[in-house]
VONU-543800 format. One record per residue: residue number from 1; residue in one letter; x, y, z of N, C-alpha, C in turn. Coordinates in steps of 0.02 Angstrom, whole numbers, m for minus. Example, Ala and Ser with C-alpha at 12.3 -4.5 7.8 and 13.67 -1.06 7.14 Angstrom:
! VONU-543800
+-----+-----+--------+--------+--------+--------+--------+--------+--------+--------+--------+
!   n ! res !     nx !     ny !     nz !    cax !    cay !    caz !     cx !     cy !     cz !
+-----+-----+--------+--------+--------+--------+--------+--------+--------+--------+--------+
!   1 !   A !    660 !   m284 !    390 !    615 !   m225 !    390 !    660 !   m165 !    390 !
!   2 !   S !    642 !   m112 !    354 !    684 !    m53 !    357 !    645 !      2 !    394 !
+-----+-----+--------+--------+--------+--------+--------+--------+--------+--------+--------+
This chain:
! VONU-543800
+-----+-----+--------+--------+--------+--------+--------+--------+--------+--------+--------+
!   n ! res !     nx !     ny !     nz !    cax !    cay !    caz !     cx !     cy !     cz !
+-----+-----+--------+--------+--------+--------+--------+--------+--------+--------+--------+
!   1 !   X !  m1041 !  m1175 !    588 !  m1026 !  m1105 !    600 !   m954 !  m1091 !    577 !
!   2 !   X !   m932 !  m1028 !    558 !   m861 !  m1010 !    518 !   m840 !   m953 !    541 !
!   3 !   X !   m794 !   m934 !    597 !   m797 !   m881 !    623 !   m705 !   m858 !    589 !
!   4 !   X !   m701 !   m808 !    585 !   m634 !   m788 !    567 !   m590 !   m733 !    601 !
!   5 !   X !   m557 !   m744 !    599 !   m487 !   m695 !    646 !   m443 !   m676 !    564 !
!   6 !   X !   m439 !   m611 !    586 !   m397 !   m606 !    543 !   m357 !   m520 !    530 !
!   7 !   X !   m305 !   m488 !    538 !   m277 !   m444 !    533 !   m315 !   m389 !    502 !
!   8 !   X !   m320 !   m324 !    515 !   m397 !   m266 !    484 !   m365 !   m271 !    422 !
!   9 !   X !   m304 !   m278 !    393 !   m266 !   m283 !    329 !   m304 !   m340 !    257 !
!  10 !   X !   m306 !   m381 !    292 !   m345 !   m450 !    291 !   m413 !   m468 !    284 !
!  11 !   X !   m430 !   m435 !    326 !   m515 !   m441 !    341 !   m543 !   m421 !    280 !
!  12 !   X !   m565 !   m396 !    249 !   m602 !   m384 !    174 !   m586 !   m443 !    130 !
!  13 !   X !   m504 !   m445 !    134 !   m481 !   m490 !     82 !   m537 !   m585 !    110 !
!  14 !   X !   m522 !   m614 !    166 !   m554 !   m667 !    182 !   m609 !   m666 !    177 !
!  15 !   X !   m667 !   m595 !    194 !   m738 !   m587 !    165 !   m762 !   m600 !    110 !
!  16 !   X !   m715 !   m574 !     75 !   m728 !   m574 !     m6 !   m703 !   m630 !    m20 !
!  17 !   X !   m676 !   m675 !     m7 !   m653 !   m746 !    m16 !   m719 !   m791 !      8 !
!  18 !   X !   m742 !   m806 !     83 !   m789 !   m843 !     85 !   m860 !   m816 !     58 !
!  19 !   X !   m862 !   m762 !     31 !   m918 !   m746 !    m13 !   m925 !   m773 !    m62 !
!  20 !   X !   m874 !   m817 !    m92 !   m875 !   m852 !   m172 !   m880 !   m912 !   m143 !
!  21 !   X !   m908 !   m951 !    m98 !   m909 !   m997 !    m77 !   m977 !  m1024 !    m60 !
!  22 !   X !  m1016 !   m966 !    m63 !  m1104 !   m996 !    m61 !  m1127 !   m987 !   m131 !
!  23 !   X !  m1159 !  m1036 !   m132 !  m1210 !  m1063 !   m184 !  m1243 !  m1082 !   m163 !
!  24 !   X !  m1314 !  m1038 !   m193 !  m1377 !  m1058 !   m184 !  m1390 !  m1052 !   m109 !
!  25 !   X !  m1370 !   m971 !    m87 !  m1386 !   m981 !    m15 !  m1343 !  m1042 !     39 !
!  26 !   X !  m1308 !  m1083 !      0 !  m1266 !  m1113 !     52 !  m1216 !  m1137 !     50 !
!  27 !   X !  m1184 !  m1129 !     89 !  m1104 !  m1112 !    101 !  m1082 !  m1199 !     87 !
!  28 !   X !  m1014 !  m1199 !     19 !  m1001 !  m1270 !      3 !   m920 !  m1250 !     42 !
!  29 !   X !   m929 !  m1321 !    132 !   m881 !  m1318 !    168 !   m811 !  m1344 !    129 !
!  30 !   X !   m833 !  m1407 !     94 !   m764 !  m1452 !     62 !   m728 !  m1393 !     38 !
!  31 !   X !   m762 !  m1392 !    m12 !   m734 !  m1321 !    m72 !   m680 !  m1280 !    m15 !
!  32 !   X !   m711 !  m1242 !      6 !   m663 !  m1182 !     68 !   m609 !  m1212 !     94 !
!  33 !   X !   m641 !  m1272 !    130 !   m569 !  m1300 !    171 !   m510 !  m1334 !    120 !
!  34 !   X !   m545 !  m1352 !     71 !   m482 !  m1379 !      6 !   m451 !  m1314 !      9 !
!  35 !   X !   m484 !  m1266 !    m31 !   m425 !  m1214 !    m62 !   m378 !  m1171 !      0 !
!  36 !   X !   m448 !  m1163 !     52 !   m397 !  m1143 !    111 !   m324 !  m1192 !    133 !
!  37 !   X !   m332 !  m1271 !    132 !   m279 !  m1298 !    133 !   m217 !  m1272 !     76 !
!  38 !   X !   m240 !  m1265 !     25 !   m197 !  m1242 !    m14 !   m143 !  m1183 !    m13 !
!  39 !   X !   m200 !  m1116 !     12 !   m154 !  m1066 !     45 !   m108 !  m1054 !     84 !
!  40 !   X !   m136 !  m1132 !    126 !    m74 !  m1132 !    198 !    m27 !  m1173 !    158 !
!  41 !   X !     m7 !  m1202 !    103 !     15 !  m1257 !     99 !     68 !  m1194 !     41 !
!  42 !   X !     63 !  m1145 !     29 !     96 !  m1068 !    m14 !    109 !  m1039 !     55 !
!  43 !   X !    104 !  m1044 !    120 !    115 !  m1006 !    166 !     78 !   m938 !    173 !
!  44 !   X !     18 !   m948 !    149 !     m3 !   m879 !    151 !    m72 !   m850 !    209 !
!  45 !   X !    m96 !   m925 !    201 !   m129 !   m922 !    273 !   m137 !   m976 !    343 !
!  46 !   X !   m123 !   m959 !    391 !   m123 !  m1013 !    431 !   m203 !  m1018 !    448 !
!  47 !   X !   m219 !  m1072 !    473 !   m295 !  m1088 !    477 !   m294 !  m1157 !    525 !
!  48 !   X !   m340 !  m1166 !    584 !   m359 !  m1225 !    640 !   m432 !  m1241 !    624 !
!  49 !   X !   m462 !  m1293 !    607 !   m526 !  m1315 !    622 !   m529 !  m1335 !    702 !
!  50 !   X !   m583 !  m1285 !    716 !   m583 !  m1282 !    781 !   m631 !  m1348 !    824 !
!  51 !   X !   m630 !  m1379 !    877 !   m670 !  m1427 !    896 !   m749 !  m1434 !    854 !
!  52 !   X !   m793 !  m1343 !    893 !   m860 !  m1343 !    877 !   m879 !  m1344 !    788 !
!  53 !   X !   m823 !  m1343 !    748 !   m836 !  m1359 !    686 !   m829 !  m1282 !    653 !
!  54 !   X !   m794 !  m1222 !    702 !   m771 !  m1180 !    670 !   m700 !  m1159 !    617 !
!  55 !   X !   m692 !  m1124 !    596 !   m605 !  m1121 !    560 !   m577 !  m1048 !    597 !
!  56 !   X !   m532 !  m1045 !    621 !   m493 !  m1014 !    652 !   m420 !   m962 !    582 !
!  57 !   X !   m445 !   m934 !    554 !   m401 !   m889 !    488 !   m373 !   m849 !    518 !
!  58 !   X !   m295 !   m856 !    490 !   m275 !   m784 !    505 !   m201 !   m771 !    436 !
!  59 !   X !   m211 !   m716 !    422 !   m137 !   m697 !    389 !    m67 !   m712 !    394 !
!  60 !   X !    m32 !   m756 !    353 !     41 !   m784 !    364 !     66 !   m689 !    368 !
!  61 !   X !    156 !   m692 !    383 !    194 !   m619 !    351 !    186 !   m655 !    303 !
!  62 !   X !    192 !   m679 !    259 !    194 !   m689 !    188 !    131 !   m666 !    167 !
!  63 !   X !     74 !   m683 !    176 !     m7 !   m676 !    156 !     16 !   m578 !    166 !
!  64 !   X !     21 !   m564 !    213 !     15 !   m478 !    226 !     67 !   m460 !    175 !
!  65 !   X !    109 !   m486 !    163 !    148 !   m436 !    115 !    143 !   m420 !     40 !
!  66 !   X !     62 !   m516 !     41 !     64 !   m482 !    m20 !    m14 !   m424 !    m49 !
!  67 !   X !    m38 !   m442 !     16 !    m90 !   m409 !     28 !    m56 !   m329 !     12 !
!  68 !   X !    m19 !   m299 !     50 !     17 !   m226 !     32 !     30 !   m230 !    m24 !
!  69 !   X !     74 !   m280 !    m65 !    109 !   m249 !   m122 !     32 !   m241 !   m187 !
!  70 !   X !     m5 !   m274 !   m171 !    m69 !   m276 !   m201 !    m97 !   m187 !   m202 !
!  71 !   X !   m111 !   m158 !   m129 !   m115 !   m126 !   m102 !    m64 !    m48 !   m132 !
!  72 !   X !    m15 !    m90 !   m136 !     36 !    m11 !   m148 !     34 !     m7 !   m228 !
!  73 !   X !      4 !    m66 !   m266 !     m9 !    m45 !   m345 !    m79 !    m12 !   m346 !
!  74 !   X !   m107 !     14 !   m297 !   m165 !     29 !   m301 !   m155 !    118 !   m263 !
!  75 !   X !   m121 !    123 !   m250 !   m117 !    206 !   m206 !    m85 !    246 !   m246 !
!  76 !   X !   m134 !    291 !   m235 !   m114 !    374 !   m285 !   m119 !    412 !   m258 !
!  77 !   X !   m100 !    468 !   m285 !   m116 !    535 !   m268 !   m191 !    564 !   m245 !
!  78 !   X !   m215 !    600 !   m240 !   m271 !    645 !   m248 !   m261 !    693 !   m276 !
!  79 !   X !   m282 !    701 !   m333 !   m259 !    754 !   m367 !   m324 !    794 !   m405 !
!  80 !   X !   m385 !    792 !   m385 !   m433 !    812 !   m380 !   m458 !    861 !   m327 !
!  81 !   X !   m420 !    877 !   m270 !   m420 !    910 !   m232 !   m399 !    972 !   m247 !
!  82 !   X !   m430 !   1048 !   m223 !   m422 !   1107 !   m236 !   m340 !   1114 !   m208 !
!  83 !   X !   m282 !   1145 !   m243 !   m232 !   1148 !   m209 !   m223 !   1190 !   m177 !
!  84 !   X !   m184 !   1179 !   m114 !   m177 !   1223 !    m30 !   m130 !   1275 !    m52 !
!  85 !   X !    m86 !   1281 !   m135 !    m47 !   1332 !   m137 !     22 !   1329 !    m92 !
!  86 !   X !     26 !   1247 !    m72 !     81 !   1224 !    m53 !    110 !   1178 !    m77 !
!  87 !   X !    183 !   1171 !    m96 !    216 !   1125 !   m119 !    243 !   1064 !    m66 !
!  88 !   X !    240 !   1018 !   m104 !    270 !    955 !    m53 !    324 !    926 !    m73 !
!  89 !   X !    398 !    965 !    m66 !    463 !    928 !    m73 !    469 !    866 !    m36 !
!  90 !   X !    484 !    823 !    m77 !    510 !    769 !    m54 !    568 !    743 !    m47 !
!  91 !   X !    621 !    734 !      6 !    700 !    723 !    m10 !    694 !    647 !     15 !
!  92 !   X !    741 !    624 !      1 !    757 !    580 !     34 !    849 !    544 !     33 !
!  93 !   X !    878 !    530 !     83 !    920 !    498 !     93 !    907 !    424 !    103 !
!  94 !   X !    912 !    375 !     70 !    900 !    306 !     88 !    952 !    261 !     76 !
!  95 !   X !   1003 !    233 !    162 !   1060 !    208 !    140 !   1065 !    127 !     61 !
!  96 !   X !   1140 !    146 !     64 !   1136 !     94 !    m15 !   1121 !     24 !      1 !
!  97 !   X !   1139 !     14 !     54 !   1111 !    m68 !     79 !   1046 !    m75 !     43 !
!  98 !   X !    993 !    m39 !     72 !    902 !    m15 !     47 !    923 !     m6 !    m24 !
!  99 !   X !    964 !     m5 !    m84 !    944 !     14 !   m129 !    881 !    m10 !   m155 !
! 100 !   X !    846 !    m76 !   m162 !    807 !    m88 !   m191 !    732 !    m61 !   m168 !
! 101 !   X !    732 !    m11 !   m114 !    684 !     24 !    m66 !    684 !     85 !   m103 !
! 102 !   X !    747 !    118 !    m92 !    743 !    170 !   m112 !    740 !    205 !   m208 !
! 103 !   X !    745 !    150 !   m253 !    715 !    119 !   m296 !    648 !    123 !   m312 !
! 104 !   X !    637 !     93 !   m254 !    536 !     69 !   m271 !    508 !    157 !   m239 !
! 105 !   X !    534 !    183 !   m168 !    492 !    246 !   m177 !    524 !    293 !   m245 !
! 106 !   X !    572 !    304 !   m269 !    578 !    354 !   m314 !    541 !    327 !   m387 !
! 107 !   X !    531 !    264 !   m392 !    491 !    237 !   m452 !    413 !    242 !   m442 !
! 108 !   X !    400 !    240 !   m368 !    324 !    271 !   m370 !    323 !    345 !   m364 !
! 109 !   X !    371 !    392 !   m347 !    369 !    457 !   m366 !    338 !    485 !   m427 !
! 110 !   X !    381 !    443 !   m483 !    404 !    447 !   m544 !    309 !    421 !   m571 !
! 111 !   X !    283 !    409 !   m553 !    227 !    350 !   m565 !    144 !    405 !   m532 !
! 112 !   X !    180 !    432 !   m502 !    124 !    482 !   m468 !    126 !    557 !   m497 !
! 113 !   X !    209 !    551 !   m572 !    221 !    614 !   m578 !    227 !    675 !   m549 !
! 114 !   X !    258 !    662 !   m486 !    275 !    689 !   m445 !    360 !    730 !   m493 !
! 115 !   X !    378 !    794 !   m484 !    437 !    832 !   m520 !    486 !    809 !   m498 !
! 116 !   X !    542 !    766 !   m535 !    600 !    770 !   m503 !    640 !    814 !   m511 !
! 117 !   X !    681 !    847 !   m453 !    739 !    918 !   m453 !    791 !    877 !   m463 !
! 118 !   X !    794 !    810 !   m429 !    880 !    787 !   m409 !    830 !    690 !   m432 !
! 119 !   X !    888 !    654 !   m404 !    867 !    592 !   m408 !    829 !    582 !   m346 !
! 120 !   X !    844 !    614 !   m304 !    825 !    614 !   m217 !    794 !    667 !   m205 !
! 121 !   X !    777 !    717 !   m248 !    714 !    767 !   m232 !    656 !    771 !   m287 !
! 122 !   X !    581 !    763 !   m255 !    555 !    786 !   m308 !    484 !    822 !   m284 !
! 123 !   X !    448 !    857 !   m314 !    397 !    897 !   m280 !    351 !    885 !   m328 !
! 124 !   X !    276 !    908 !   m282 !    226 !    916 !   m297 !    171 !    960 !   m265 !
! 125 !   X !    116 !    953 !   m305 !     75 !    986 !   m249 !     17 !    964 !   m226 !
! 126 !   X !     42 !    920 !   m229 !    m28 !    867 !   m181 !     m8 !    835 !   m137 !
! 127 !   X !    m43 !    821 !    m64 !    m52 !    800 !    m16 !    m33 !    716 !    m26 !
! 128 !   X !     27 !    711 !      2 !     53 !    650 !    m20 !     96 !    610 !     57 !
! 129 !   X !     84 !    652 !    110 !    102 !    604 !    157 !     93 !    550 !    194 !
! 130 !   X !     32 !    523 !    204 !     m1 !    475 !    210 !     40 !    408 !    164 !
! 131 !   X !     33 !    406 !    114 !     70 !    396 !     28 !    142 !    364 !     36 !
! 132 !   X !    161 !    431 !     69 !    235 !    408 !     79 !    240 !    338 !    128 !
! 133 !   X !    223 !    403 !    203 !    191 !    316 !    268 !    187 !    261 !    250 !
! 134 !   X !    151 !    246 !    188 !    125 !    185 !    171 !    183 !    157 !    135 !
! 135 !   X !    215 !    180 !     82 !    264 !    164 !     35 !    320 !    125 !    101 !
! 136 !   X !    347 !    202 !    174 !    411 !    193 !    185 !    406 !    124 !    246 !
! 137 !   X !    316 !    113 !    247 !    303 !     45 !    276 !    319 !    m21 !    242 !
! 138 !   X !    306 !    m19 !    178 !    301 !    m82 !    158 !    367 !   m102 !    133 !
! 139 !   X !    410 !    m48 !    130 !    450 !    m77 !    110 !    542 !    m65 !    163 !
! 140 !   X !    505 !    m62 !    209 !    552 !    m32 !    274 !    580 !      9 !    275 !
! 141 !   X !    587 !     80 !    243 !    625 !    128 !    241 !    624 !    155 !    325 !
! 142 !   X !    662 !    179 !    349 !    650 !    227 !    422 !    628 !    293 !    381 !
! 143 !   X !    580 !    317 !    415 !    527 !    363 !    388 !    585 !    438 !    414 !
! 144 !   X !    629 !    430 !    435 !    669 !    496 !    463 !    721 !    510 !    415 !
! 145 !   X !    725 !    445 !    364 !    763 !    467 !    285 !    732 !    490 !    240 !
! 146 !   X !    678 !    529 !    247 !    619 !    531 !    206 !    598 !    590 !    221 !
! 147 !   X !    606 !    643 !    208 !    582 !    722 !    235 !    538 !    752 !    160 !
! 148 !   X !    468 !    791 !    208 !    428 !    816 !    176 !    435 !    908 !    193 !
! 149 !   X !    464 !    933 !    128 !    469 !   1013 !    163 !    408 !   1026 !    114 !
! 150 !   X !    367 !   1082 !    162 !    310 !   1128 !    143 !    336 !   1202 !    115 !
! 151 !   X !    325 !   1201 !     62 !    351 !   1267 !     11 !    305 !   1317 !      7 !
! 152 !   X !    303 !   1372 !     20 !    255 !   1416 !    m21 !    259 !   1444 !    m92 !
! 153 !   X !    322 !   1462 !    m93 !    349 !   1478 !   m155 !    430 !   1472 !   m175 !
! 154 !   X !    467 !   1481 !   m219 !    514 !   1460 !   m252 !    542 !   1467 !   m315 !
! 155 !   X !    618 !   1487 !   m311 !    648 !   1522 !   m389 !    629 !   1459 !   m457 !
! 156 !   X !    593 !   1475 !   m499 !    565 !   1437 !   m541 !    523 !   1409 !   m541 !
! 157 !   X !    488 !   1408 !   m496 !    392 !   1389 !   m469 !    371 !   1387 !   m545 !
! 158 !   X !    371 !   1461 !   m591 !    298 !   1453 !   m661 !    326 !   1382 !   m677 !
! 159 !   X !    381 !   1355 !   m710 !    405 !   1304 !   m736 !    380 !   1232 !   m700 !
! 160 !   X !    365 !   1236 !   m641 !    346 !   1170 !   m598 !    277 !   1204 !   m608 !
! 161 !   X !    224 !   1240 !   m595 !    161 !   1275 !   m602 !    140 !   1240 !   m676 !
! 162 !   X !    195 !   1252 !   m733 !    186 !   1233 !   m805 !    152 !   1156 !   m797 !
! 163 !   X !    228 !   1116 !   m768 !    208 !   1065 !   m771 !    147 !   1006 !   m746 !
! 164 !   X !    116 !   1054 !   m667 !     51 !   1017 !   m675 !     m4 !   1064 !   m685 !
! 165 !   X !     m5 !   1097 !   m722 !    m47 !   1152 !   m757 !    m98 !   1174 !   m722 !
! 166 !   X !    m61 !   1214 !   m663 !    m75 !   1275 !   m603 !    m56 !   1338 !   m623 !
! 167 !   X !    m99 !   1342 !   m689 !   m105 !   1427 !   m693 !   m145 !   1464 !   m659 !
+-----+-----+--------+--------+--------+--------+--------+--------+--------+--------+--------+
């Protein structure tokens, strides 16, 4: 029996792992527990063979972080959605210690084509807070350096309208 523990972050990822592990309808144990030794041996997963002949998995911080950064090359916009006719300024202050934070969110700004006004402001009009959450998680920003103002309108709107072609 193979029962697993493992972080909701995680959980798909280890599914989809001992899924490549049956052949022919049955599960090859050596195989798993080799490579699983291996993971723990990269720090990425800790793992107990349990008395009754179960394995006990769970996510190193190392395994989760790289699970996110996997994760944060994979998140976009929605930009298929009818727009609400609201803009989503984005500012942010992020002290210089964080530069390499505040870096990575203005380079996924830049990446989502999101408008930049300033180096530290840029707008759009898609529903992007969730987005942010996730960004000012993974990479520790305090989410209170990070302000989302809701616009209705604004001196030079056609020119930002131009640019994601909201005529």
């Amino acid at each position: 029996m193979l029962g697993t523990i493992a972080p909701a972050a995680g959980a798909g990822l280890i599914k989809s792992l001992i899924s490549a592990y049956f052949k022919n309808k049955k599960f090859e144990r050596n195989r798993f527990l080799r490579d699983l030794k291996s993971l723990q041996k990269r720090e990425l997963v800790n793992y107990q063979e349990m008395d009754d002949g179960s394995v006990k998995i769970a996510l190193s911080k190392k395994g989760k972080e790289i699970i996110l950064r996997y994760q944060l090359d994979e998140i976009h916009l929605d930009k298929k959605k009818r727009w609400d006719r609201l803009w989503r300024m984005i500012v942010f202050d992020i002290p210089h210690d964080q530069k390499r934070a505040r870096d990575a969110l203005r380079e996924k700004l830049v990446e989502w084509e999101c408008y930049a006004i300033q180096k530290s402001v840029f707008i759009t009009p898609y529903e992007c807070e969730k987005e942010i959450d996730f960004i000012c998680s993974v990479f520790g920003i305090n989410r209170n350096n990070v302000l989302i103002f809701y616009v209705k309108n604004f001196e030079g709107e056609e020119k930002i309208k131009h640019y994601f072609s909201l005529f």
